[in-house]
C-alpha positions as CSV (number, residue, x, y, z in Angstrom):
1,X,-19.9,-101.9,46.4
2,X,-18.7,-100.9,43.1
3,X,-21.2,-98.0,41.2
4,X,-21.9,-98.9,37.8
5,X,-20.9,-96.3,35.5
6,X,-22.8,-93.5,34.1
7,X,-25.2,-94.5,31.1
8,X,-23.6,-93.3,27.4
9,X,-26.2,-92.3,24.8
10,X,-25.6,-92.4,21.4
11,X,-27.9,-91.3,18.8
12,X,-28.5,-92.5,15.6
13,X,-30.8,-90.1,12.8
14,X,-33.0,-93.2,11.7
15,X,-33.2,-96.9,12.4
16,X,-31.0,-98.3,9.7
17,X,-28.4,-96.3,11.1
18,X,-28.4,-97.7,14.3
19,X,-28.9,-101.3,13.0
20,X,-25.4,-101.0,11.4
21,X,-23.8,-99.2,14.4
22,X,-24.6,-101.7,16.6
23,X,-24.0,-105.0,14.7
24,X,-20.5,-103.3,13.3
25,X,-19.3,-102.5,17.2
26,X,-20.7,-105.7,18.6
27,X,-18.5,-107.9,15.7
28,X,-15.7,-105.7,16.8
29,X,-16.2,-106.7,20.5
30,X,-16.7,-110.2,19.8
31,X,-13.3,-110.1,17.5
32,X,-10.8,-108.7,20.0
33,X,-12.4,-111.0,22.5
34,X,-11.8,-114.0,20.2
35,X,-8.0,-112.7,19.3
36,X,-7.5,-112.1,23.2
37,X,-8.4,-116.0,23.7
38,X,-11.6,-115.4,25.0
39,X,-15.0,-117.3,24.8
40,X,-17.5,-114.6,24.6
41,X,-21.1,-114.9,26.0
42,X,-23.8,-112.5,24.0
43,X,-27.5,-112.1,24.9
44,X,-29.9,-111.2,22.7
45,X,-33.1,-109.3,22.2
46,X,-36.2,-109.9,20.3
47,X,-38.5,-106.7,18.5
48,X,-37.7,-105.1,15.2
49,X,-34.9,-103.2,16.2
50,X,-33.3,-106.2,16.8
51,X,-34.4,-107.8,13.4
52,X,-32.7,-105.2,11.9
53,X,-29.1,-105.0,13.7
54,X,-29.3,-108.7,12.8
55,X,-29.5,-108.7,9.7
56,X,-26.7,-106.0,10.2
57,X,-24.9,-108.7,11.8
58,X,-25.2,-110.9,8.8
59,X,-24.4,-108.7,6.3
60,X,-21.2,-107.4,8.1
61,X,-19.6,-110.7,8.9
62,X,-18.1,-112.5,5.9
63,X,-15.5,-109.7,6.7
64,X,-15.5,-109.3,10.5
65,X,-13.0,-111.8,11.4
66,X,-15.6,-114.2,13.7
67,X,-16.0,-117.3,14.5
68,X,-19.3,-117.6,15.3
69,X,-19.3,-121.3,16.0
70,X,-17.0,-120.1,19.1
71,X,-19.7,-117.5,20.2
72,X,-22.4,-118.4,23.5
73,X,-25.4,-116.8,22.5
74,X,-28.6,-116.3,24.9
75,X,-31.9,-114.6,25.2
76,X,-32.9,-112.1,27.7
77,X,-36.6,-113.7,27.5
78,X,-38.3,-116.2,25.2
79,X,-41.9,-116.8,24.3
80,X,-43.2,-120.0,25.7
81,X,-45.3,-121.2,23.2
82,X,-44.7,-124.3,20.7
83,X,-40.7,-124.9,19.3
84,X,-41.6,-124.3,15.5
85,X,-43.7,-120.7,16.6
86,X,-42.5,-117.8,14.3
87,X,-43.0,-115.8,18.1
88,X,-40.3,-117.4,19.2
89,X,-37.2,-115.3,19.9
90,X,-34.4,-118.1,18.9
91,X,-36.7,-119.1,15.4
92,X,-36.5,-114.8,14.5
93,X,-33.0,-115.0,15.6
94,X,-32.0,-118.2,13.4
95,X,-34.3,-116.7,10.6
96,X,-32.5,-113.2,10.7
97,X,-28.2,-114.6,11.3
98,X,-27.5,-117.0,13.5
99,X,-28.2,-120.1,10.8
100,X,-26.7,-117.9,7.9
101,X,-23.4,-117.2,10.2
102,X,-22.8,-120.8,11.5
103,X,-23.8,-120.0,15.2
104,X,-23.8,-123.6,16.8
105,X,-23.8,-122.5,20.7
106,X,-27.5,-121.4,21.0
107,X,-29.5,-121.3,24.3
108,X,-32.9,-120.4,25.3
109,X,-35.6,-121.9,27.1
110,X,-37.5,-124.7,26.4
111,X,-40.4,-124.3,24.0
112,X,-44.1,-125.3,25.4
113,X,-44.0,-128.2,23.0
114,X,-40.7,-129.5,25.4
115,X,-41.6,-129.1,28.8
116,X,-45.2,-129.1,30.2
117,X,-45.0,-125.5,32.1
118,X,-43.6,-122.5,31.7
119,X,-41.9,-122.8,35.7
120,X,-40.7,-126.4,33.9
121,X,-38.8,-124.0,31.1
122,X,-37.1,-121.4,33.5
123,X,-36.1,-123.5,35.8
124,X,-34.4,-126.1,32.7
125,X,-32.9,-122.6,31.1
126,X,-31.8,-121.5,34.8
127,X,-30.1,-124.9,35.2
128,X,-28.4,-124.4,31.4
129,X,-27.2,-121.0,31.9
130,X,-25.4,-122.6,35.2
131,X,-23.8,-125.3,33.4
132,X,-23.1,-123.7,30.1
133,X,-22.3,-120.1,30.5
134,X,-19.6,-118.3,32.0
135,X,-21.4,-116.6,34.9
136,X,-22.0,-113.1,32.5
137,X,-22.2,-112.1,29.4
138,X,-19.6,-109.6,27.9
139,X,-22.5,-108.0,25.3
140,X,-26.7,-108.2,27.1
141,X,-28.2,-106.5,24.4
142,X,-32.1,-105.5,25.5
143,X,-34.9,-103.9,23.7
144,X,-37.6,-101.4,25.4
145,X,-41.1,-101.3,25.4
146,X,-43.4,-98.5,25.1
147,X,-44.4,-98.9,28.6
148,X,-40.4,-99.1,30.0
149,X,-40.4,-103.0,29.8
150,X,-37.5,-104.9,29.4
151,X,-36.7,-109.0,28.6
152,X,-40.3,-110.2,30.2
153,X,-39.8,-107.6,33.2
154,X,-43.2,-105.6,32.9
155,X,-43.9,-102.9,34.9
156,X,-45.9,-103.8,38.0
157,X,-45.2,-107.6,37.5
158,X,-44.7,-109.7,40.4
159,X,-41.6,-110.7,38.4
160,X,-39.6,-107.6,39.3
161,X,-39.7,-108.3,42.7
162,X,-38.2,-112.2,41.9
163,X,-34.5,-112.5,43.4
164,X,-31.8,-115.0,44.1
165,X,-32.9,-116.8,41.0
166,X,-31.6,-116.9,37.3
167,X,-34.9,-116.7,35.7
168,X,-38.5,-116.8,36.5
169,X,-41.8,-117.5,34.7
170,X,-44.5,-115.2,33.7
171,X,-47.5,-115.6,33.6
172,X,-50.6,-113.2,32.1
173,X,-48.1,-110.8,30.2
174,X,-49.9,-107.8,28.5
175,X,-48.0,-108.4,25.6
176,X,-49.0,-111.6,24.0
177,X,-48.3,-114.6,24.5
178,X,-49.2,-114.4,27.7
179,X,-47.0,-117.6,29.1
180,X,-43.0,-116.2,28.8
181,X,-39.3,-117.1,30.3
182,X,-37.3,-113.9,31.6
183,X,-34.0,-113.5,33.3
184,X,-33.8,-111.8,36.3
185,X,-32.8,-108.3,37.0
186,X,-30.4,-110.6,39.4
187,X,-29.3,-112.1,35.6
188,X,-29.6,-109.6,33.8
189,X,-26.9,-107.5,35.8
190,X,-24.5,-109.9,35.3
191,X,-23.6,-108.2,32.2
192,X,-20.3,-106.6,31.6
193,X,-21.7,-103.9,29.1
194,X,-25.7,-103.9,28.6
195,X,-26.9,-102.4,25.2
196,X,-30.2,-100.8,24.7
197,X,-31.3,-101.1,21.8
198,X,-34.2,-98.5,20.8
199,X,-36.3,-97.0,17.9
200,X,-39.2,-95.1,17.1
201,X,-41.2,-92.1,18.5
202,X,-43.9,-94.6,20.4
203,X,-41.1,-95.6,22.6
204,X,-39.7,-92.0,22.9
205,X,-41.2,-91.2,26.6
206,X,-39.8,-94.8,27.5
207,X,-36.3,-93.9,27.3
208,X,-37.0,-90.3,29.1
209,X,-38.4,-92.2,32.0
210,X,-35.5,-95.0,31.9
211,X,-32.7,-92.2,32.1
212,X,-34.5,-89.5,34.4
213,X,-32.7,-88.9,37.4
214,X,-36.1,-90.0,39.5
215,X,-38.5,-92.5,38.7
216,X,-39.4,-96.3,40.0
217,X,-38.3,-99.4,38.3
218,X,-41.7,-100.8,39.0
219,X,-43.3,-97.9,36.8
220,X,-40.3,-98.5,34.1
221,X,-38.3,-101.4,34.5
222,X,-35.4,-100.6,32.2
223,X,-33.8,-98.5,34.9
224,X,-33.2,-102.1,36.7
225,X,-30.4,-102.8,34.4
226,X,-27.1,-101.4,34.2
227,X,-23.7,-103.0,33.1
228,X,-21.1,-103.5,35.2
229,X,-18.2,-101.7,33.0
230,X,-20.9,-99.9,30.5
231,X,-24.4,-98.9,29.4
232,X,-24.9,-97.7,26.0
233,X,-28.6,-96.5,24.9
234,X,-27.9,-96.6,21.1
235,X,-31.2,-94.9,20.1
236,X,-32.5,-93.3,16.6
237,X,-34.0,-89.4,16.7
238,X,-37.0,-90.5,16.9
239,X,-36.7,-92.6,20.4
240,X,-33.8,-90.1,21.7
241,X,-36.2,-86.7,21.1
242,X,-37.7,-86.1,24.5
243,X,-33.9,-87.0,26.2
C-alpha cells in the first residue's frame, strides 16, 4: 500500500492572504490541467474561509486562462434543507463565483425540497458522482471546524465509521441544520491533493490536534483525510499559532 505523503503547511499572516494564495494556485492547477487535455474534478468547501478564497477565485479569473464551463465541481457536504436556502453550500458557492465565472458542471446533493429524505439525497448524489465524475478529484478542498470536523464528518458520529459507500446521511448534526449529505472518508480520499483550508484563532487547537503525531480521528476527524499525491494545510497565524 502506497503511504500518502507527509502533510505541507503553509502559513499565511491573515485571512485575506490566504484567500488569494489559495484561489491564485488552485486556477494555476486547474490551467495546466486544461492545457494538458485534462477534465479536472474540484470539490469544494463551505465556511467563510471559503467565501473568501471564492471570491479570490472570481476576482483572479478574467486573467487565469480557465474555462470554467469545462471544470466538474462538487461539494464535500451539503445542507439538506430547501433548494432556494441561503445554508445551502452550492447557493453560497453560485452567490460568491461559480455564476459570475460561467461554471455549468455543478453537483451536489439534492435539496429537501427534491427528494423526501435526506438517505433519498446521498444515495441520488452517490449515484451522480458514479456517473458523472472521474472517480477523484484532482483539487478536495475542506474546511475545519472548531471541534476537528470536516465535510459532515463530526467527531463521534456514527458517520465516521460509514464504509464502502460514496456518501452517507446525517442525521442530528451539532451544527445546524441538523439533516446534512457528507462524502465518506472512503470519498473523500479519493483526492489527488486535499487542501485545508483554515482561519482564525477559534480553530487554532483544531489544526494542532489534526497534525499531532497521536490522536483519534473519532476525537478529530480531519486527520481521516489525506491526498494521495499531497496535503496542503494553507492556514493564517491565527489558526497555525499552536502548530
Amino acid at each position: 500500500m502506497t503511504e500518502t505523503p507527509q502533510p505541507l503547511i503553509e502559513v499565511h499572516p491573515d485571512a485575506g492572504a490566504l484567500a488569494t494564495a489559495v484561489a491564485g494556485e488552485l486556477l494555476n492547477r486547474i490551467a495546466d490541467a486544461q492545457a494538458a487535455g485534462h477534465v479536472p474534478n474540484v470539490g469544494l468547501t463551505g465556511g467563510s474561509i471559503a467565501d473568501a478564497v471564492h471570491g479570490e477565485i472570481a476576482r483572479l479569473a478574467p486573467a487565469s486562462g480557465v474555462d470554467w464551463g469545462a471544470v466538474v465541481l462538487w461539494f464535500g457536504d451539503e445542507r439538506f434543507v430547501p433548494a432556494d436556502s441561503p445554508e445551502r453550500n452550492v447557493n453560497q458557492a453560485r452567490a460568491a463565483f461559480l455564476d459570475e465565472v460561467g461554471a455549468r458542471r455543478v453537483h451536489t446533493a439534492p435539496a429537501s425540497s427534491e427528494v423526501d429524505s435526506v438517505e433519498e439525497s446521498a444515495t441520488a448524489y452517490a449515484d451522480t458522482i458514479r456517473s458523472q465524475g472521474s472517480g477523484d478529484f484532482d483539487v478536495l478542498m475542506l474546511g475545519v471546524g472548531p471541534d476537528g470536523h470536516v465535510a459532515s464528518l463530526f467527531p463521534g458520529a456514527p458517520a465516521l465509521g460509514v464504509s464502502a459507500a460514496t456518501t452517507v446521511a446525517v442525521h442530528d448534526s451539532p451544527k445546524p441544520p441538523p439533516e446534512r449529505v457528507s462524502l465518506t472518508f472512503e470519498a473523500l480520499n479519493r483526492s489527488q491533493s486535499v487542501w485545508f483550508l483554515v482561519s482564525g484563532e477559534a480553530k487554532a487547537d483544531a489544526v494542532r490536534r489534526a497534525l499531532a503525531e497521536d490522536g483519534s480521528v473519532a476525537e478529530t476527524p480531519a486527520r481521516g483525510v489525506a491526498g494521495r499525491a499531497e496535503t496542503v494545510w494553507f492556514l493564517d497565524a491565527d489558526a497555525a499559532s499552536l502548530v
